[in-house]
DRENBA-581360 format. One record per residue (C-alpha): x negated, y negated, z negated; residue in one letter. Coordinates in steps of 0.05 Angstrom, whole numbers. Each point is the difference from the previous one (the first is absolute). Layout:
<nodes>
<node><X>X</X><Y>Y</Y><Z>Z</Z><res>a</res></node>
...
</nodes>
This chain:
<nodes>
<node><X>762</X><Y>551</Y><Z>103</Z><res>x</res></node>
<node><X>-72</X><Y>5</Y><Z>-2</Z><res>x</res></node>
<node><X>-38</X><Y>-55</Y><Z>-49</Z><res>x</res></node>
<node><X>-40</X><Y>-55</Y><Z>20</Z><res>x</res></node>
<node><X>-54</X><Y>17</Y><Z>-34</Z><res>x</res></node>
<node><X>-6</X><Y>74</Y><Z>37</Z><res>x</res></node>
<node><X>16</X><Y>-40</Y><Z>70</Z><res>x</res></node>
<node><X>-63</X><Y>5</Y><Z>60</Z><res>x</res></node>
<node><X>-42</X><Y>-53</Y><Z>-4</Z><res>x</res></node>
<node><X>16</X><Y>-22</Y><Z>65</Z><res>x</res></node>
<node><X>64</X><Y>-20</Y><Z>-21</Z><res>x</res></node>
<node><X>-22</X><Y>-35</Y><Z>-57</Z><res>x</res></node>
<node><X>-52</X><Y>-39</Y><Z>42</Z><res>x</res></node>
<node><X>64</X><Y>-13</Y><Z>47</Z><res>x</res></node>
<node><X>46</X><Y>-29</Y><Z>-53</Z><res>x</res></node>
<node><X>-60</X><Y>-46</Y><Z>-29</Z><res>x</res></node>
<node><X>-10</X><Y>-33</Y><Z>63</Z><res>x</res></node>
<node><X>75</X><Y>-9</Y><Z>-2</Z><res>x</res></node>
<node><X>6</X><Y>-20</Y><Z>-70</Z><res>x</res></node>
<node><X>-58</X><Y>-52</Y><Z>17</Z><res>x</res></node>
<node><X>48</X><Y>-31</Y><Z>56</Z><res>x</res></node>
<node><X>57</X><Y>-3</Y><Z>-27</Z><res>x</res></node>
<node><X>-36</X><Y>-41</Y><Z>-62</Z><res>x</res></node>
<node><X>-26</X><Y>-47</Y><Z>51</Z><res>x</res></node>
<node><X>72</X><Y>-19</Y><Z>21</Z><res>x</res></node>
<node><X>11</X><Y>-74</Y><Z>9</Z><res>x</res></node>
<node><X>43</X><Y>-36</Y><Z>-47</Z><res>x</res></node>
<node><X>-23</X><Y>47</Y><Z>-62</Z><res>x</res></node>
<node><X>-23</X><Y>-28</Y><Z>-64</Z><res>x</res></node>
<node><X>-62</X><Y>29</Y><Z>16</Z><res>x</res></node>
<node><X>-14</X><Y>-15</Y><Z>59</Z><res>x</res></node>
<node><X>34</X><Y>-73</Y><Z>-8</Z><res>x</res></node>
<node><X>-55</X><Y>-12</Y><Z>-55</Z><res>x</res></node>
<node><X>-59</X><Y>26</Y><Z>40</Z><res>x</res></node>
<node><X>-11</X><Y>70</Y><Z>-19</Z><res>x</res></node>
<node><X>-1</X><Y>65</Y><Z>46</Z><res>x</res></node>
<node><X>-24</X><Y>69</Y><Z>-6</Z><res>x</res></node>
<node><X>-64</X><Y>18</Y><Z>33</Z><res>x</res></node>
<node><X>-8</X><Y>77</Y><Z>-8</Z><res>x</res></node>
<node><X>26</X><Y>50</Y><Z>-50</Z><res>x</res></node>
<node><X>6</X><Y>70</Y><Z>-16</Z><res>x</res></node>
<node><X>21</X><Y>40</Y><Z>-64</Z><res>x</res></node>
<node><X>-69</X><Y>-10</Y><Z>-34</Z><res>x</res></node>
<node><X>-7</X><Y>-71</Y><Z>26</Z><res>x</res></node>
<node><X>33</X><Y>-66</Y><Z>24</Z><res>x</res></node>
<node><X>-34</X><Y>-63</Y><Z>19</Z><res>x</res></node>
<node><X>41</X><Y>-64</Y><Z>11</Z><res>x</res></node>
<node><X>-13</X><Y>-78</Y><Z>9</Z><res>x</res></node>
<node><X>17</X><Y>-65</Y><Z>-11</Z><res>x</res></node>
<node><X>-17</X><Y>-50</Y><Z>52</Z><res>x</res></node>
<node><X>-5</X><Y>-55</Y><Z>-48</Z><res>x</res></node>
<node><X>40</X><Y>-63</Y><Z>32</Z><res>x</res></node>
<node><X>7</X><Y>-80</Y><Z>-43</Z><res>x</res></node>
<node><X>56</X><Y>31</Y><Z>-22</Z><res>x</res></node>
<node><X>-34</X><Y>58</Y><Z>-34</Z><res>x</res></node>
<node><X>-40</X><Y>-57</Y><Z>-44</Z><res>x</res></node>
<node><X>12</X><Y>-26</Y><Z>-63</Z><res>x</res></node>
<node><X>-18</X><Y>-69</Y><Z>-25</Z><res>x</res></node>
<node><X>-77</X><Y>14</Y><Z>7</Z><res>x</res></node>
<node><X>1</X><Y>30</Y><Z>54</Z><res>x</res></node>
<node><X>-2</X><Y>78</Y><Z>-22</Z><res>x</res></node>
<node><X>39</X><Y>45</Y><Z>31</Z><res>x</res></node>
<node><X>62</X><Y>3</Y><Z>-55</Z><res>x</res></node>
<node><X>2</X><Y>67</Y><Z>-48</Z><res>x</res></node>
<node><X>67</X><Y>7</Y><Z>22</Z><res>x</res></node>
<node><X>-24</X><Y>9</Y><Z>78</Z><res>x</res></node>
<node><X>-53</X><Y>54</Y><Z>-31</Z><res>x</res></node>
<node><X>57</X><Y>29</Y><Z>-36</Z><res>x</res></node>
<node><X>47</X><Y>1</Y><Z>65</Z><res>x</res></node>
<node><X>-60</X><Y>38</Y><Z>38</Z><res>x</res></node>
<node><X>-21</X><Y>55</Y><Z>-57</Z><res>x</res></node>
<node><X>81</X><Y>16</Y><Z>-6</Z><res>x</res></node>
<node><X>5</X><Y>12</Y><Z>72</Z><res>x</res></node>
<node><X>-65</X><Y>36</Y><Z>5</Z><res>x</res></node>
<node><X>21</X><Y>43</Y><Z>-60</Z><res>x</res></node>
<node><X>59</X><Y>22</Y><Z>20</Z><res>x</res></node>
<node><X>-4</X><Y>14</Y><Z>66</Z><res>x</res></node>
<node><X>-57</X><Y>50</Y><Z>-26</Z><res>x</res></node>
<node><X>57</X><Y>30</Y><Z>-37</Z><res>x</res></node>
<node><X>42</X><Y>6</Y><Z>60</Z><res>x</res></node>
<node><X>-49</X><Y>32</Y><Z>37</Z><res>x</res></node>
<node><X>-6</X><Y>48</Y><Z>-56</Z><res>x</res></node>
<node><X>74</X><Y>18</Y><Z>15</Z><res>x</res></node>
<node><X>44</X><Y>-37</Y><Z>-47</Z><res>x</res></node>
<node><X>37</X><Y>-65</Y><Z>9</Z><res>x</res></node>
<node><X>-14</X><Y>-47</Y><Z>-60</Z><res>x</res></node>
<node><X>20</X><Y>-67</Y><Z>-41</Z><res>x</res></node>
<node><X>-63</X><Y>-33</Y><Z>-44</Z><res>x</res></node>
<node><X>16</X><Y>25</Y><Z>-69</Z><res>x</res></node>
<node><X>-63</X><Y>-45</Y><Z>-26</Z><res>x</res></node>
<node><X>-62</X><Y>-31</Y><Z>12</Z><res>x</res></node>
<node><X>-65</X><Y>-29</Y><Z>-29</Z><res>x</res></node>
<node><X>-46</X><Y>-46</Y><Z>43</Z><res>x</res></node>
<node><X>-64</X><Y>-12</Y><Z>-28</Z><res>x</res></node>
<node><X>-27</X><Y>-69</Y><Z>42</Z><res>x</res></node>
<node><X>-77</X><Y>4</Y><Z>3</Z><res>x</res></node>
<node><X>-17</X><Y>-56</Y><Z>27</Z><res>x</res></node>
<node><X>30</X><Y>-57</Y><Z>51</Z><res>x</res></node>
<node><X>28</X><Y>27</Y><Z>65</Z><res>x</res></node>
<node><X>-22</X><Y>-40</Y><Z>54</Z><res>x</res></node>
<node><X>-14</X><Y>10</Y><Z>82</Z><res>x</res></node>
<node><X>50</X><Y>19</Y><Z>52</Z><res>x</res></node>
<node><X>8</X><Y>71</Y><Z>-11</Z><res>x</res></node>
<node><X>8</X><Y>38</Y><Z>-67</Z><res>x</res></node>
<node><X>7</X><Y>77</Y><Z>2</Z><res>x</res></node>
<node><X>26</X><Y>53</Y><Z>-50</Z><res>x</res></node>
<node><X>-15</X><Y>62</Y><Z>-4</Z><res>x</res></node>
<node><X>52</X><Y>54</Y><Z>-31</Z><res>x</res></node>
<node><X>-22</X><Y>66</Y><Z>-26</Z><res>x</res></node>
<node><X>46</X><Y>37</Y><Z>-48</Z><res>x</res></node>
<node><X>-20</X><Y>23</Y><Z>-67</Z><res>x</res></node>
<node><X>62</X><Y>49</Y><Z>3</Z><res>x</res></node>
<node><X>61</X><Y>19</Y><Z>28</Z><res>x</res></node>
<node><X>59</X><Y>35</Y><Z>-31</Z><res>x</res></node>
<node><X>70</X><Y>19</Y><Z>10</Z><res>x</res></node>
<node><X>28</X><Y>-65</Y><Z>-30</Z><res>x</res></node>
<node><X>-60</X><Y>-46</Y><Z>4</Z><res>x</res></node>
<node><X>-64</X><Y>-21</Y><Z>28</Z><res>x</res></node>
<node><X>-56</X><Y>-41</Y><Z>-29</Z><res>x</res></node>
<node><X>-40</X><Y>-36</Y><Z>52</Z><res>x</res></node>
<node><X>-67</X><Y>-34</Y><Z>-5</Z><res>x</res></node>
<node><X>-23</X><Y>-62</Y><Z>38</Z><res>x</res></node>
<node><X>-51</X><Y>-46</Y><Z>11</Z><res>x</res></node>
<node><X>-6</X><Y>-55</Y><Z>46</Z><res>x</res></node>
<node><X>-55</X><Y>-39</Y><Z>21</Z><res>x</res></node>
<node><X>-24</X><Y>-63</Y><Z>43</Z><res>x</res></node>
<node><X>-24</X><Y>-6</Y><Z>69</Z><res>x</res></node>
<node><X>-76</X><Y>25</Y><Z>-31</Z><res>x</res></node>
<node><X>27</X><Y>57</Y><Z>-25</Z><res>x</res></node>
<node><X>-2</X><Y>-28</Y><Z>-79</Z><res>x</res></node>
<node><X>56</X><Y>23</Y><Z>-43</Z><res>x</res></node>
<node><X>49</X><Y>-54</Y><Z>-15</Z><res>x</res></node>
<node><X>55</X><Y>42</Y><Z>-37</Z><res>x</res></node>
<node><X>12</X><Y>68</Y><Z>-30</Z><res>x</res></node>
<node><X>57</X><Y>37</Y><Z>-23</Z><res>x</res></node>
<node><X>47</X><Y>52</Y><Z>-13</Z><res>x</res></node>
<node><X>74</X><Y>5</Y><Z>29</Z><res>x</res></node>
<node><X>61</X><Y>52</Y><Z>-29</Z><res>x</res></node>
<node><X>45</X><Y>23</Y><Z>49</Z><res>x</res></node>
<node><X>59</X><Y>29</Y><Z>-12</Z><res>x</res></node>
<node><X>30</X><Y>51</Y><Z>61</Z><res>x</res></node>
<node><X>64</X><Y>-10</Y><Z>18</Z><res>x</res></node>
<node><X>0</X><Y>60</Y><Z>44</Z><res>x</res></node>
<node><X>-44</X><Y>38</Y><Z>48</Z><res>x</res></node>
<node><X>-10</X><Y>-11</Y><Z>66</Z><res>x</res></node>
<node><X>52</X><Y>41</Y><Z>35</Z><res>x</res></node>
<node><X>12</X><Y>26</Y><Z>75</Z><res>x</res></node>
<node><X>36</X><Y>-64</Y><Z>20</Z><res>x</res></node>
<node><X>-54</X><Y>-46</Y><Z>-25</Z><res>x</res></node>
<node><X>-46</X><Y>46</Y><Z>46</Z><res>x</res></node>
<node><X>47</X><Y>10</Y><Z>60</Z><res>x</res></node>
<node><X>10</X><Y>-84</Y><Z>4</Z><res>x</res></node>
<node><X>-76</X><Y>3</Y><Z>-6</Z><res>x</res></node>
<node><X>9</X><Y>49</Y><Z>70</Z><res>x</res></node>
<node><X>-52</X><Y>48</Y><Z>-35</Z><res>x</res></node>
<node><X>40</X><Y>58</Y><Z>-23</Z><res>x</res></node>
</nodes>
């Protein structure tokens, strides 16, 4: 079996867009709480939050744990579509400043990946591009994506 990392681009591309759906599933927590994926590729993934009254806390702000929801999905997805499935081994979340608007993105980029981990980068910011967040997420792989994760993608 060939590895993910050494697979065409093309087929990469192929399995984001399909990774991208299939987090965009109704009836998810993520999508249930207002986040989907946007775009994504091994060096990058962007996701949102479409920020709902339920996404607010008692002043208003969208609630840290909605910014939290959106830079774990964001983060490890990125993993994914470097080739490993993943569970959050930790996370820091730096909040910058209040969160408000209808749309906050992250942005994922990863600081490394490795055979048993990956340590992703995010920040997200507000509808005027102004950073609301930053952190730093630990992922722990709990195995590669193999030829059945690509064949139910239909890209192998």
């Amino acid at each position: 079996m060939v590895s993910y990392s050494e697979l065409p681009e093309a087929v990469k591309a192929a399995f984001a867009r399909y990774v991208i759906e299939q987090g965009s599933k109704a009836d998810t927590f993520s999508v249930i709480n207002g986040v989907s994926m946007v775009s994504g590729s091994e060096k990058e993934m962007v996701g949102e939050l479409t920020v709902s009254e339920g996404s607010l806390n008692t002043w208003g702000i969208v609630h840290g744990g909605c910014l939290v929801t959106l830079a774990d999905a964001t983060a490890g997805t990125l993993v994914v579509l470097n080739g490993y499935n993943c569970v959050t081994l930790s996370c820091n979340v730096n909040f910058l400043r209040p969160a408000r608007g209808s749309v906050i993105r992250c942005t994922a980029r990863p600081e490394k990946v490795g055979r048993s981990t990956s340590v992703i980068n995010v920040s997200l910011t507000d509808e005027q591009g102004k950073e609301v967040a930053s952190g730093t997420y630990t992922f722990f792989h709990t195995g590669a994506v193999n030829e059945e994760s690509l064949r139910k993608a239909g890209v192998q």
